[in-house]
N, C-alpha and C positions, 0 to 999 in steps of 0.2 A: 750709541754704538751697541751697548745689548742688547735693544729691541730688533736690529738691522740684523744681532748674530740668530738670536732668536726666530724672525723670520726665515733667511739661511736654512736654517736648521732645519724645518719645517718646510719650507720646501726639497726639501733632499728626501725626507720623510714621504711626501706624498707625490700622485700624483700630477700634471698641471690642472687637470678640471677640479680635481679635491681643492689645488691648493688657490685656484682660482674662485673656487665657492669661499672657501674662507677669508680671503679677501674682500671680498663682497659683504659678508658678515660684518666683519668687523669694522669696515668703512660705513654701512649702516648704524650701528654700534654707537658708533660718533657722532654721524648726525642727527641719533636719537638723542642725543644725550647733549648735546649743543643747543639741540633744539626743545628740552626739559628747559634748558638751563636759562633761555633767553626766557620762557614764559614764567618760569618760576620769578625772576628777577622783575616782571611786568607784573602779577598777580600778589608779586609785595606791595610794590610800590603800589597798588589798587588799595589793598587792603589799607595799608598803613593811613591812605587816604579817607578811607568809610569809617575808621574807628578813633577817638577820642584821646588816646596818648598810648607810644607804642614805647618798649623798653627798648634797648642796642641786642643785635643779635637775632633779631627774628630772622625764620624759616617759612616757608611759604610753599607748597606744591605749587604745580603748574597749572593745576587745575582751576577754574573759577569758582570762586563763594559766595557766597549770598550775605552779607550785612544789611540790615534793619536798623535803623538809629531815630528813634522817635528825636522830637525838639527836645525832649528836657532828659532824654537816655545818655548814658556814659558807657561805653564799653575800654576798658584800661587791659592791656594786656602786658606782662611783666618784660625783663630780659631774658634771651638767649628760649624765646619761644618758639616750640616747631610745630605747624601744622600741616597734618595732613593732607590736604586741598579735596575735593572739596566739601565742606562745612558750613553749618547755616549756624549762626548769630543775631538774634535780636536782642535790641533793650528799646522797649515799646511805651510809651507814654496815655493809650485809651484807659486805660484803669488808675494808675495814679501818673501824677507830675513829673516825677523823676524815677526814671529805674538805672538799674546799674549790673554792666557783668565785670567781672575783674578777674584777671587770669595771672596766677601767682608763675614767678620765674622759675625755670626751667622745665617747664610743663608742657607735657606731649601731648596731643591732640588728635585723634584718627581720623580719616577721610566720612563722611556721612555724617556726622553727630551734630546735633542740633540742639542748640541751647537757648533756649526762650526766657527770656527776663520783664515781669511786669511792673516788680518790685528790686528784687536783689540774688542774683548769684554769683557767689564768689568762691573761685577753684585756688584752694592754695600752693605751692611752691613744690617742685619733684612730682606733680601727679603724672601717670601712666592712662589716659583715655582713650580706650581702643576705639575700635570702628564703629560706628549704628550706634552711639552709645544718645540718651535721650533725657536731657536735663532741663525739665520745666517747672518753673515757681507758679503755676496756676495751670488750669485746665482746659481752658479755651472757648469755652462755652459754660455757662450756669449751669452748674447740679438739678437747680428748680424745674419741670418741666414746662411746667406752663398747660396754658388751657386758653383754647379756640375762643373763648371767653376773653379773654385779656390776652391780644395780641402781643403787646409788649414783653411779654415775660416769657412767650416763645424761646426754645435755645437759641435759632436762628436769627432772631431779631436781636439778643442783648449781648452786653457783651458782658464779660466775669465781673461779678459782685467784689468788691474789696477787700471782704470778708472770707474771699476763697482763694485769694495770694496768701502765700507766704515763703518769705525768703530762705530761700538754699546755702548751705554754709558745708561746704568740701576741705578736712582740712590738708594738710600737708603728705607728701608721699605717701598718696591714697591711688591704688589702683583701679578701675572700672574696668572690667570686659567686657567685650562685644556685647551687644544688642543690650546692651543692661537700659533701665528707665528707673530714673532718680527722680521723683514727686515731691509737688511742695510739701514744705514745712520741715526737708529731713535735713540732718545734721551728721555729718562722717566725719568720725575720729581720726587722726594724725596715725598716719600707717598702718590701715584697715585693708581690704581688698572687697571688693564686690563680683561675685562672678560672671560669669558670661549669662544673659538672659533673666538674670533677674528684677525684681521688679521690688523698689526699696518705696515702700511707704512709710518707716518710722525711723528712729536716728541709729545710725549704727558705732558702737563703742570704740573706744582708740584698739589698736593694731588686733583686728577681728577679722574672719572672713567670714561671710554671709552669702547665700544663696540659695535661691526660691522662688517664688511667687505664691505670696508674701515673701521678703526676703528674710531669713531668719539665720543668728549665730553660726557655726555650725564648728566653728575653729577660734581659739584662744592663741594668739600668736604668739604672746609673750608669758604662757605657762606651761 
């Protein structure tokens, strides 16, 4: 009955083309938004499907995501997780046996960010992961160059040495902004922030913000 006075009202307000444009609007409106809602509810059910054990409560854009699940990867995401759509995730098995991502509960996730696991990363519980955001436990290619000499050792021929993973550890109500790249081997402390664009090569302390390329200190949150 409010919305019917509501409209009323607004028509009295406008003219018929005005008030017939706005009708139009917002009948669009709805079947945008109906039509979110069905792909969103499909693009769960997908995902819930490509990953390894999901918690109660996920979220899902309507967007599609890209899942990677080597034979012996785990990808575990917590409860009451929300992502963005769409999102790239791998847990890749050419360099060791088993890799693992693990997504602690109630952990946001932004549209673009791409998480690459050869070994282990695991995002803990309340994190904030804005958009582009670029979280990989290895490199992609050997550091080594190689030489025309010995084919094999080409970057294009091998794939990362084992000795050039190592695992990423996010811990709890930790923010990342935009375009940020988190590199193997770092370690984020329990209520840190990393800013937009920065590029974190070493471990950054519990509740700090850092921002750089190198990413460096720059804020003491809890003095």
């Amino acid at each position: 009955m409010a919305k019917l006075k509501t409209l009323l009202r607004q028509f009295k307000e406008r003219d018929l083309k005005d008030f017939l444009r706005f009708l139009l609007l917002k009948e669009r409106e709805k079947r945008k938004f109906w039509l979110d809602f069905i792909r969103s509810w499909y693009q769960k059910q997908l995902f819930i499907s490509q990953v390894t054990e999901v918690g109660s409560g996920l979220r899902v854009g309507p967007s599609e995501n890209i899942i990677k699940l080597g034979e012996g990867g785990k990808i575990i995401v917590g409860n009451d997780v929300t992502i963005w759509s769409p999102i790239n995730i791998t847990a890749t098995d050419h360099i060791f046996p088993e890799s693992i991502v693990k997504i602690g509960d109630r952990t946001r996730i932004g549209s673009s960010t791409i998480i690459r696991a050869a070994k282990k990363v695991i995002i803990g519980r309340d994190c904030l992961i804005a958009r582009s955001v670029r979280i990989y436990d290895y490199n992609g290619h050997p550091l080594n160059p190689g030489s025309y000499h010995d084919m094999k050792t080409l970057r294009n021929r091998s794939k990362t040495p084992p000795d050039e993973v190592n695992e990423i550890n996010i811990g709890d109500n930790v923010w990342i902004g935009e375009n940020a790249f988190i590199q193997r081997g770092v370690k984020i402390g329990d209520g840190s922030i990393v800013s937009a664009n920065s590029v974190v090569i070493k471990d950054v302390p519990e509740n700090t913000v850092v921002f750089g390329n190198p990413a460096r200190v720059v804020l003491w949150l809890n003095k």
